[in-house]
N, C-alpha and C positions, 0 to 999 in steps of 0.2 A: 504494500500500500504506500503508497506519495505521500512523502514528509510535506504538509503546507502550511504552511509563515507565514500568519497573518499578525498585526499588530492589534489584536484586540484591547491592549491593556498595555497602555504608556504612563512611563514619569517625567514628571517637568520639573523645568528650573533646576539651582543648586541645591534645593531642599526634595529629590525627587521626588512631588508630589504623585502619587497614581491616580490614573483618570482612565475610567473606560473610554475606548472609542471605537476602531472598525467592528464595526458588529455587534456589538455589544449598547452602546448611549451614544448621545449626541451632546456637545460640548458648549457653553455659553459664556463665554468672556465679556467681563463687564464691560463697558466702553468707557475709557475716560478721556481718548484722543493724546495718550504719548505714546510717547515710541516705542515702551514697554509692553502693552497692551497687544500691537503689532507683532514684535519678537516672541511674545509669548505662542500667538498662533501660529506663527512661521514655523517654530519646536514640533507645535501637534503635527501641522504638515510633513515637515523633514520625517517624523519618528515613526509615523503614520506612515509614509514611503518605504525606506528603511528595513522597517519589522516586515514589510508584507512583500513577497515573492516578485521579482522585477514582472512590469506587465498587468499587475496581478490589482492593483487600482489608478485608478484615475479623481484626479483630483479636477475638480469644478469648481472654482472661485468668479464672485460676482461683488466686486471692489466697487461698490456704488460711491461707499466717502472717500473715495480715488486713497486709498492709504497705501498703494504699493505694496501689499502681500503677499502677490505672485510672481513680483520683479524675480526677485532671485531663483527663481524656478522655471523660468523662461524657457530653459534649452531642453525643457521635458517635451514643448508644444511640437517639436517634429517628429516626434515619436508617439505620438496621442495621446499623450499621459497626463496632460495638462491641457485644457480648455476653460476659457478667460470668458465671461458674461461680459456684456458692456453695459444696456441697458434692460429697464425693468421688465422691456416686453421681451427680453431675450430669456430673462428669469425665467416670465412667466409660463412661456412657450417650454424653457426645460425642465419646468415642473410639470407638464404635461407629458412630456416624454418619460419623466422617474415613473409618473403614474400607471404605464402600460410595462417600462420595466420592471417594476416592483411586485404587479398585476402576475408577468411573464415569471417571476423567480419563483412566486407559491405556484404556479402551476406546473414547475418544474420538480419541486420539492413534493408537491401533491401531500403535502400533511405527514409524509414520514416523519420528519422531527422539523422542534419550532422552530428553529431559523436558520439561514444558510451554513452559519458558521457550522452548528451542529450537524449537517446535511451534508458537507465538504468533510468534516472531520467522520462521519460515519462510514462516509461510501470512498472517501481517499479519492473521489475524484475531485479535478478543477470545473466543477460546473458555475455556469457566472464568473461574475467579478464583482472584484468591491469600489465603492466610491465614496468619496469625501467632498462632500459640496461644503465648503466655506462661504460665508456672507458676512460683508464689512458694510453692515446698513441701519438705518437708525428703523428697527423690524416696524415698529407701530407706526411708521411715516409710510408703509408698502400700500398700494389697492390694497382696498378690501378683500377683492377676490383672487390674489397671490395671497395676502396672507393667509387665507381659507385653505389653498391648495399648501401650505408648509405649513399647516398647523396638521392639516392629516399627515403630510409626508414624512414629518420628524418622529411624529407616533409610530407610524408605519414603516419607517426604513429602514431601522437596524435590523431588526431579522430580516429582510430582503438585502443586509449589507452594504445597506445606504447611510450611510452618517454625515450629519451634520456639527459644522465647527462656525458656530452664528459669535460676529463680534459688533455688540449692541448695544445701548443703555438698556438697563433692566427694567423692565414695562412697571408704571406704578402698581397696576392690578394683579397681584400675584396669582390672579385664577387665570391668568391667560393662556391657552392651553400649548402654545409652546413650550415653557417650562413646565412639560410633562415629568413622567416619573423615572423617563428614558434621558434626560437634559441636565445636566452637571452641570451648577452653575458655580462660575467661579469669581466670588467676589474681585473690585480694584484692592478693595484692604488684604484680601487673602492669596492675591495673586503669587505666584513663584516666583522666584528673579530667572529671568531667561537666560538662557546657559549655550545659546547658537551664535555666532555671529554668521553675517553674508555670505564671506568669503568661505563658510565652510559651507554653506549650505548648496553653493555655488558650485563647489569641488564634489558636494557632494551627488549632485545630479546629474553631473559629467559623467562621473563614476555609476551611477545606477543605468543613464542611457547607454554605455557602454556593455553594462551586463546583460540588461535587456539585448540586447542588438545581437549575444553571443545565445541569450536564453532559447529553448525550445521549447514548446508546449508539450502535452502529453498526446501524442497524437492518437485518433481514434483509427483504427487500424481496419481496414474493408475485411478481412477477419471478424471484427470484431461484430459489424453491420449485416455480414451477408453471410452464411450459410457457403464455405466453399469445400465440402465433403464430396468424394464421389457419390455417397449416398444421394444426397440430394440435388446434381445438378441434375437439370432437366425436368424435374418432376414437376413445374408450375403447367397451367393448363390457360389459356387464354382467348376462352372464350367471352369471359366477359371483360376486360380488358387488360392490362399485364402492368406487373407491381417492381419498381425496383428498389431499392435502401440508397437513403442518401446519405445519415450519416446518426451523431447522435445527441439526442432532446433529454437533457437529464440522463436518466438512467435507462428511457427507453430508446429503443432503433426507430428513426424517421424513415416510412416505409411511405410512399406515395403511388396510389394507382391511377394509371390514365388507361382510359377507353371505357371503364365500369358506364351502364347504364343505369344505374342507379342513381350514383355518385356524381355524375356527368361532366367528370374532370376531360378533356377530350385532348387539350393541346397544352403547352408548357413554355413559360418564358424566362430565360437563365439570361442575369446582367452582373457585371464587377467591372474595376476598373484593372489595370494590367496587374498581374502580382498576385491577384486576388484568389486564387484559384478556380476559376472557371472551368480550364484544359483541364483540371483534375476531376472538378464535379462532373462533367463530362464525361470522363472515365470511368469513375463509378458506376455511373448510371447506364453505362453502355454496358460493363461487365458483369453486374449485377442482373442483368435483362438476361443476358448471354447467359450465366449458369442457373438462370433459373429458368429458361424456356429454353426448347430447343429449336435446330432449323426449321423445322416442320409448324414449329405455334411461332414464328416470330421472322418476321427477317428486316434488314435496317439501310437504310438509305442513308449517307454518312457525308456531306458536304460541308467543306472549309473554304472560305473567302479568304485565309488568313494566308500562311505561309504552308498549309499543310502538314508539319512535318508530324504531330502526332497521331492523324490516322493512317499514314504510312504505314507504318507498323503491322496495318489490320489487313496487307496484302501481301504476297506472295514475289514481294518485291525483296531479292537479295537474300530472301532463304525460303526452303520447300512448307512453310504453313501459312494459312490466313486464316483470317476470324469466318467461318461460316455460316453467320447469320447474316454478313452484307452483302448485299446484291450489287450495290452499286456507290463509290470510292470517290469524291472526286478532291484533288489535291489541285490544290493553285485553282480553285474552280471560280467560272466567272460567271458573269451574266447569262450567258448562251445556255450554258449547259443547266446553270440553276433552272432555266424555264426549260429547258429540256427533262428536269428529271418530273420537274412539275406537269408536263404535257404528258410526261408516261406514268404517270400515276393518275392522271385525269382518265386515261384511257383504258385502268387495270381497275380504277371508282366502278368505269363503266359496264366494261364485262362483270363485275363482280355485281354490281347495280341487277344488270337481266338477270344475271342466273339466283339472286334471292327472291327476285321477281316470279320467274318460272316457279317456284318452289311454294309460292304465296308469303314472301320473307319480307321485311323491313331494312332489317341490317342481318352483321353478322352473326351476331348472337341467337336470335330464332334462325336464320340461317344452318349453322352448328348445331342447334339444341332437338333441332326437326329434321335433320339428316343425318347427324353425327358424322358429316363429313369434316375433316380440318383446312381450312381456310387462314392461314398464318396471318397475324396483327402484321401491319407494317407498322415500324417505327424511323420518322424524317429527320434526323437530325443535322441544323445548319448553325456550322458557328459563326458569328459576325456578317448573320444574313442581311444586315442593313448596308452592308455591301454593294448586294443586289440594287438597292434604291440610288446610289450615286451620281447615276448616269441621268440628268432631267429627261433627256431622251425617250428612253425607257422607262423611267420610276413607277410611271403610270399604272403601265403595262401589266408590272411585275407586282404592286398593291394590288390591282384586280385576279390576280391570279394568284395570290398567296389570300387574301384574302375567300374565292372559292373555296380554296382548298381545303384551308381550314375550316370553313363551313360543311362543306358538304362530305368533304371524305371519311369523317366519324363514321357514319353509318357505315361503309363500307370495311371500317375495321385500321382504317390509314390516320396516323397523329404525329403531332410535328412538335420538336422543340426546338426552338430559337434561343439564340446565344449570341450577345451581343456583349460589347463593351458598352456601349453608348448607345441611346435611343430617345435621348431628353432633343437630339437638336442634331441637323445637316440631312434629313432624311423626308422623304414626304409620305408622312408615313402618321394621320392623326390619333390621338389614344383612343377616339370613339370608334374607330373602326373597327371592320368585320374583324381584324387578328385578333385586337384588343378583346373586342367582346367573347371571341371564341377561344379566350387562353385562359381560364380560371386560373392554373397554377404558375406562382410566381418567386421566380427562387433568385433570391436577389444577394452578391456577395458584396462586402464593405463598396463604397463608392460616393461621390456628392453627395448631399442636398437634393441637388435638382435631378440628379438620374437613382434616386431612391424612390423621389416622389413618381418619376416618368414611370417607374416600374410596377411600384406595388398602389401607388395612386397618392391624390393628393391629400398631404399633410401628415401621408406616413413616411417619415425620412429614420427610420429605425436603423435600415443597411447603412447608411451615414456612422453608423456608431459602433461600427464591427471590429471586430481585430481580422488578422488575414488568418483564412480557414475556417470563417464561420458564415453562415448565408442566414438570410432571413428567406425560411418555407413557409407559405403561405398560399392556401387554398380556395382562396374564396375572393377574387379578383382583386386584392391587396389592403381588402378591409383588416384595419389596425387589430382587432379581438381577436384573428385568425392568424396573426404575427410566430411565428415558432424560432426564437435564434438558434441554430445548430451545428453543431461542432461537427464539420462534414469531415466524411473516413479519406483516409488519406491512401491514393494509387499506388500503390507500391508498383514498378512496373515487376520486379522479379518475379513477386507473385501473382499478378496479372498472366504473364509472358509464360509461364506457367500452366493457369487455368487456358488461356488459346490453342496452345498445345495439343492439350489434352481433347477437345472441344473439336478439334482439326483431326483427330486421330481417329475419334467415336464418327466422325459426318464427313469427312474426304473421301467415301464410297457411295455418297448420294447429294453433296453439294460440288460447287463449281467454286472458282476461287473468284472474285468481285471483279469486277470491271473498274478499271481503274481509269479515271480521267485526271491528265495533268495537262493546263494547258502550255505549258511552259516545252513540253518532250515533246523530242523530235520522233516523229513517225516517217517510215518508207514503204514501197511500196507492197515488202515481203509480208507485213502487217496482214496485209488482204491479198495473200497468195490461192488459198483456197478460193476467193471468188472469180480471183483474176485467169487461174486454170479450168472454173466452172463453163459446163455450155461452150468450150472452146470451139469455133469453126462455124458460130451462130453471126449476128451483126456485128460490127465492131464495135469498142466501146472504148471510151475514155477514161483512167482511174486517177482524180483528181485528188482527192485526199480522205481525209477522216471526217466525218459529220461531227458535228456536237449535239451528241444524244446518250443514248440509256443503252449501251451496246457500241458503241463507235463503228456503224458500220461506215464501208466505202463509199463515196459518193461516183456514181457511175453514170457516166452521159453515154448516150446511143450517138455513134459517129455515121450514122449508114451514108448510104449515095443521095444525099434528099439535097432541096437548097438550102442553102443559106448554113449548112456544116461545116465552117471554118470558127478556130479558135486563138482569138486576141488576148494576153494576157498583157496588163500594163502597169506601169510603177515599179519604183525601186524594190528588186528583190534580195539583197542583200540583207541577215539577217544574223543576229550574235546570240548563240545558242549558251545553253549555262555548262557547269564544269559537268555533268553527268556524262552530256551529248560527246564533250571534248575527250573525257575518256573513252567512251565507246571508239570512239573513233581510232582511236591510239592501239586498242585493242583489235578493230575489226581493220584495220591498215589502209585507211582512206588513201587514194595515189599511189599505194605500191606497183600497182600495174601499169601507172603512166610511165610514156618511155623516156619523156624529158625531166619527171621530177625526181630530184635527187634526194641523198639522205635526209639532210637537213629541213628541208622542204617537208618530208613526210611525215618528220619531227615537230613541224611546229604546230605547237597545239592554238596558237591562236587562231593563226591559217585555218587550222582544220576542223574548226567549232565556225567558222564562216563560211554556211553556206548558203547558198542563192535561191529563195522560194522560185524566184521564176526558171531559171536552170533546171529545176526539179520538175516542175510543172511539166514541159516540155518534154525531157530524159522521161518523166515517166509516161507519158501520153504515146510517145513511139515505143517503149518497150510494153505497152498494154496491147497497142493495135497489134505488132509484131507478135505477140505470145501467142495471142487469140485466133491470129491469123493462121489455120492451118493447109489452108493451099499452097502457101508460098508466095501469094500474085502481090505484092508491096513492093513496090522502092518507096525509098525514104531520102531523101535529096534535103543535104542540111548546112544552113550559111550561118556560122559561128563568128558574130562581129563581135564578140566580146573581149576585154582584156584577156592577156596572156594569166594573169596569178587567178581569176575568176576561173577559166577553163582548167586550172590546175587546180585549185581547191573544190571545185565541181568533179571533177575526174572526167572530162570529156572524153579524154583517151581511152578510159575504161569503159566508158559508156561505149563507143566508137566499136571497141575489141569484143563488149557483150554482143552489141546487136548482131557482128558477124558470126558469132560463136552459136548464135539460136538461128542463123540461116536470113541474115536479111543485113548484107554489109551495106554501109551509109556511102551515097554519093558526095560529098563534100564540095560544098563552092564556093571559092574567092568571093571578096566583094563584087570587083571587077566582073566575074563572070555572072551576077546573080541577075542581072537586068537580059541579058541572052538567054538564059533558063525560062524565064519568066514566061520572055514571047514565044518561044519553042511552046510552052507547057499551054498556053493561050490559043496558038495555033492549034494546037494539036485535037482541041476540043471536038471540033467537026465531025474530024473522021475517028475519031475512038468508039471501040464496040462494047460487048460485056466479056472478049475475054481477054481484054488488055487488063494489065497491071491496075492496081491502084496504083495512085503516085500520093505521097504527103512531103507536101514542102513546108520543111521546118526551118527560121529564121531568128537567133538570137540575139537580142541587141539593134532591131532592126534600123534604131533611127540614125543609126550611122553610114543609112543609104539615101545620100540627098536626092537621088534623082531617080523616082519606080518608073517604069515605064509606066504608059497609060495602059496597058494590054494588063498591067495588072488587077483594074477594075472587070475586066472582062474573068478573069481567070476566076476570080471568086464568087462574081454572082453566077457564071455558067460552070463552071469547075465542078464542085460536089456530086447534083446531079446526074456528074460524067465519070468522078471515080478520083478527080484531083481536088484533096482540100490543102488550105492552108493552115499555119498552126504556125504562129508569130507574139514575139515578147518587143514592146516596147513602153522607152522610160516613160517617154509622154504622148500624150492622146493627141494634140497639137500635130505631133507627125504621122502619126497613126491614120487621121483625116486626110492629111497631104497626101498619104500616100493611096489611098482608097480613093479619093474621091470624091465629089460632092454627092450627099446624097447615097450614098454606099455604107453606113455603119452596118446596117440590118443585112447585110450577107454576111458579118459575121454571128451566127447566132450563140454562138459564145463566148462572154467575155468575163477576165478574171481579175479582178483589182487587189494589186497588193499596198505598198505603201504610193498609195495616192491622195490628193488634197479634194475633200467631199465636193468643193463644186466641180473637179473633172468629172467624179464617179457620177455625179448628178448631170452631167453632158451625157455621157454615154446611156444613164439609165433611167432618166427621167429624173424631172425637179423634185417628187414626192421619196426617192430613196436617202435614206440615210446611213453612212459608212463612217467609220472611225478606224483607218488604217491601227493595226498593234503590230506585233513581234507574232509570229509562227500563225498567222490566220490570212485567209482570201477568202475574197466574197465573190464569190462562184452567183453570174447571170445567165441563165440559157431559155430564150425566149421563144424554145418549141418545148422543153422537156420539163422545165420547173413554172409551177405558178406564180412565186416570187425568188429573189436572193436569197442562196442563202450563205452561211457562213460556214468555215471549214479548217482543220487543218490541213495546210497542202502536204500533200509526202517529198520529202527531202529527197536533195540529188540521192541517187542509186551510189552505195557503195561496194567495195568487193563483197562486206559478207551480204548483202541485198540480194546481191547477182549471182552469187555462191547457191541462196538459198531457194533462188525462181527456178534455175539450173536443174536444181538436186530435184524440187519439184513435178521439174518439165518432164526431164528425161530419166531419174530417178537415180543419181548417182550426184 
């Protein structure tokens, strides 16, 4: 049991007088206005401090006759251990707040013994804290209705651990019920001679913030909260909605259930400021779900806005297990994909919608209870989703769509909790709204004023008053009576990492490992090998990149002989990958097969994390047509105006030696020669049949061709039709026109924008689109195949193990 130091019982001055105080009485010095009177109470403070565990109280002083009190205590205020009253209504307001903590300690203690002290000393635990309010005021000059509220609270506070050090002229009516039976009063004639000076007292809070700063709590141990037995994982059943442990309320485990019909807790909203333990309550409550449902009653939708790096962990990244309750991961996740996960859960609402329908069902639950079939809870967890709202563009959008959600996807068995740092302000996002209304549970860790009230509602600022690792849980849309402070269980990962394990061992024969979205990774085309060898020798297709959705499939355009099938890609495609991409790279030997890059070259890792969205685009658009093509009938005729270190850090040469190596080597054309080719290929439209070649003339870097011939407009609005398209990357649309044509954009019916300025992207694609060039994304337009834009990872130039793995694929070696 935990030795705890409190200073229930001090001596003052050089005559050590004994005087109860934390816990025990509250304390009344006469007022006589010297300086003795002052140093007297500064003793109770220091000794008060001192006696009692660093951390372990907090002192409230409220210096109305400005007497300097708290001077010398000053350097506690950055550490919260001191907070300074200035005025009456600042009092009054924190006599309001003792009153729902005092309220909060009996119902922690729940009547096992009378008063905290005794409750701490029984059960050896640190439950609450102690406080010492000081008041330097003439009491009978207060409102009426403060002094009302400190005539109960001085009654009332010792056993809740609240004590009062009041320095006052002593009221003439001796029945005034401050000087209760709990109030030492200490005469000016009987006063002690104070025995502190400043300067210790000064040293002496240096020294306790110091200790504090080393101290550590007794941490409440997810052990301690949750049930982690083999006996009991998996045994919860979650039909009527699924319970996880958050941490601990006194002596008991804070258990909260979301989805219960009864109860009609449905969705959750988690806030702190940095530090505070959010990532960790998050943990809990994920792992806690985890052993106590299994994949079959439960699976989790896991999105972080933030930096990703804790749900990492929960995939199959870098070692053989993952968490098998998540379907779907997404790291570094952005806007796109957030309403992506959200439109595939609209659509799983839906199907699940009919089939309780068909059955005569509502929701889940009669669903389950009238079939005994299992139907798994989902559970949506997004950290720092107000994220999602940054963008004015979008904010709209995406409140009307989280908003649904959490409305309507309850029935269905789908519940969401949000995790934010901040939601008082930057966000368009109103407290009366559908979220708000449809989040009962609010689990709020230390933070502001104003993001205590944003969370749990106004005039409850309770989370304002926390130490780190404790949340205010509250159930009932952040009304103050439904307040629970709680000492949340602390993640250990080892034993965390642990229970996964195991979790991975018993369900890796009937789950899949998550899908993992990062938007920040680089994807190639080997990603979508299986689709790209599917149906091969059918129409031709184009393999652009990765969708941002619930599965990452490939985004695949139909290339056939139709008009207007030629594809423009434009804007800077230059693009700086992070250290992950740079290692792969080093690893999978980007340029080894080029025949002019030499050692150093293949060595540089900055080189070789620089690669070209639009290079890629192109490399993989002829190695999709080329795979798919099994007749053989393709030329590929291709004008590389690019720099020399672009083509090397691209691997064109490898690109160059794959095409040949799968049966379709590249005709290559000077600049010089590319205006000749053009009118040949122009010419030739007439008399082509169906069993000439296709031809694709691809052009990188094009706008370093000041002069197209005019035969080039002909080529592309007749071309396709005939079997010739084109497939061209240019920096600016400026040239891109020049060189097409007036009146000529619409034969290209695709086009791809990478890093472009939105009024281009809005020439090309009309005034109502809206683009925001990023890092590793294009916005893929094709105005026969898609009803609007959309957005995409492109797949990265083709590298050796890319081309290694299409290879082994194709031909099976």
């Amino acid at each position: 049991m935990a030795t705890l130091n409190v200073a229930e019982r001090i001596t003052l001055g050089r005559e050590g007088l004994p005087v109860d105080a934390i816990g025990r009485g509250n304390i009344w010095l006469e007022e006589d206005y010297s300086p003795r009177t002052v140093r007297i109470a500064q003793e109770v403070m220091l000794k008060s401090l001192l006696g009692t565990d660093p951390g372990e109280l907090e002192l409230v002083v409220f210096d109305y006759n400005l007497r300097g009190v708290a001077a010398p205590f000053a350097g506690l205020q950055s550490d919260h251990l001191l907070r300074v009253l200035i005025t009456e209504k600042e009092l009054t307001d924190y006599c309001d707040k003792l009153e729902q903590h005092i309220h909060g300690v009996h119902t922690v203690i729940q009547g096992r013994q009378h008063s905290l002290l005794d409750f701490r000393a029984a059960t050896g635990k640190r439950v609450e804290s102690y406080i010492l309010v000081v008041i330097t005021a003439d009491m009978y000059m207060l409102d009426d209705h403060t002094k009302e509220l400190l005539s109960i609270l001085m009654a009332a506070g010792p056993d809740a651990g609240v004590t009062f050090l009041v320095v006052s002229p002593t009221p003439d009516d001796p029945s005034v019920v401050f000087l209760s039976s709990k109030c030492r009063v200490i005469a000016t004639g009987a006063a002690p001679t104070p025995n502190v000076a400043s300067n210790v007292i000064i040293d002496s809070c240096t020294d306790l913030a110091e200790r504090f700063a080393k101290s550590t709590m007794d941490p409440v141990l997810f052990e301690d909260v949750c049930d982690t037995s083999p006996q009991a994982m998996w045994t919860g059943n979650s039909t009527d909605g699924v319970t996880f442990d958050v941490g601990m309320y006194g002596l008991e485990t804070t258990r909260v259930t979301i989805g219960s019909n009864r109860e009609q807790l449905h969705n959750a909203l988690i806030t702190g400021a940095v530090g505070q333990g959010k990532s960790n309550l998050i943990a809990v409550i994920i792992h806690s779900l985890c052993q106590r449902y299994s994949p079959r009653e439960l699976e989790l939708y896991l999105l972080d806005f933030k930096e990703g790096v804790t749900l990492r962990q929960y995939a199959n990244i870098d070692h053989q297990d993952y968490l098998p309750h998540v379907r779907a991961l997404g790291l570094e996740s952005d806007v796109e994909f957030g309403m992506a996960v959200l439109q595939h859960l609209y659509a799983v609402y839906q199907r699940r919608m009919r089939l309780f329908k068909r059955h005569g069902c509502q929701n889940i639950k009669q669903y389950r209870e009238a079939t005994g079939a299992v139907v798994p809870r989902i559970v949506v967890v997004i950290d720092e989703f107000q994220m999602m709202l940054d963008d004015k563009a979008t904010a709209r959008e995406v409140v009307d769509m989280l908003s649904r959600s959490t409305r309507l996807f309850r029935a269905a068995g789908i519940h969401f909790i949000l995790a934010s740092q901040t939601i008082a302000s930057g966000i368009a996002l109103s407290k009366d709204s559908d979220i708000f209304a449809q989040t009962p549970i609010r689990m709020a860790h230390r933070n502001s004023v104003r993001e205590s009230e944003a969370t749990l509602g106004l005039g409850n600022t309770a989370a304002a008053d926390l130490h780190m690792g404790q949340a205010i849980v509250n159930l009932d849309y952040g009304a103050i009576a439904s307040n629970r402070k709680v000492s949340v269980a602390w993640a250990d990962d080892k034993v965390l990492a642990g229970l996964r394990c195991n979790w991975w061992l018993h369900a890796r024969n009937f789950t899949r490992p998550p899908y993992v979205y990062d938007g920040t990774k680089t994807i190639r085309l080997d990603a979508a090998a299986d689709d790209l060898l599917a149906s091969r020798g059918g129409r031709p297709e184009l393999f652009v990149g990765e969708r941002i959705s619930v599965g990452g499939t490939a985004l695949r355009l139909d290339f056939g002989e139709d008009s207007g099938r030629n594809l423009a890609v434009f804007g800077a495609g230059e693009e700086q990958f992070d250290d992950a991409a740079v290692d792969a790279e080093e690893v999978t030997g980007i340029g080894s097969v080029a025949d002019d890059a030499s050692s150093a070259d293949t060595q540089d890792a900055q080189g070789a994390s620089r690669v070209n969205a639009a290079v890629g685009l192109l490399q993989n658009a002829a190695i999709a047509l080329a795979v798919r093509n099994t007749k053989g009938n393709a030329r590929f005729i291709i004008c590389d105006l690019t720099e020399a270190d672009i083509a090397r850090r691209n691997d064109m040469n490898g690109f160059y030696q794959f095409m040949e190596s799968i049966g379709f080597p590249i005709e290559r054309v000077e600049r010089d020669g590319l205006g000749s080719v053009v009118d040949d290929l122009a010419d030739s439209l007439g008399s082509r049949t169906d069993e000439d070649d296709l031809v694709y003339l691809i052009g990188f870097g094009l706008d370093k061709v000041a002069d197209m011939p005019n035969s080039f407009g002909r080529l592309i609005k007749d071309g396709p039709a005939k079997g010739v398209h084109v497939l061209g990357w240019w920096l600016k649309t400026s040239m891109f026109e020049s060189h097409v044509g007036f009146g000529n954009n619409g034969y290209f019916d695709i086009k791809i924008m990478l890093r472009l300025d939105e009024r281009d992207v809005q020439r090309q694609l009309g005034p109502f689109v809206s683009w925001k060039a990023r890092d590793n994304r294009a916005f893929v337009a094709d105005s026969t195949y898609l009803s609007e834009p959309v957005t995409v990872i492109p797949y990265a130039p083709a590298n050796q193990e890319t081309r290694r793995r299409i290879t082994s694929a194709l031909f099976g070696y």
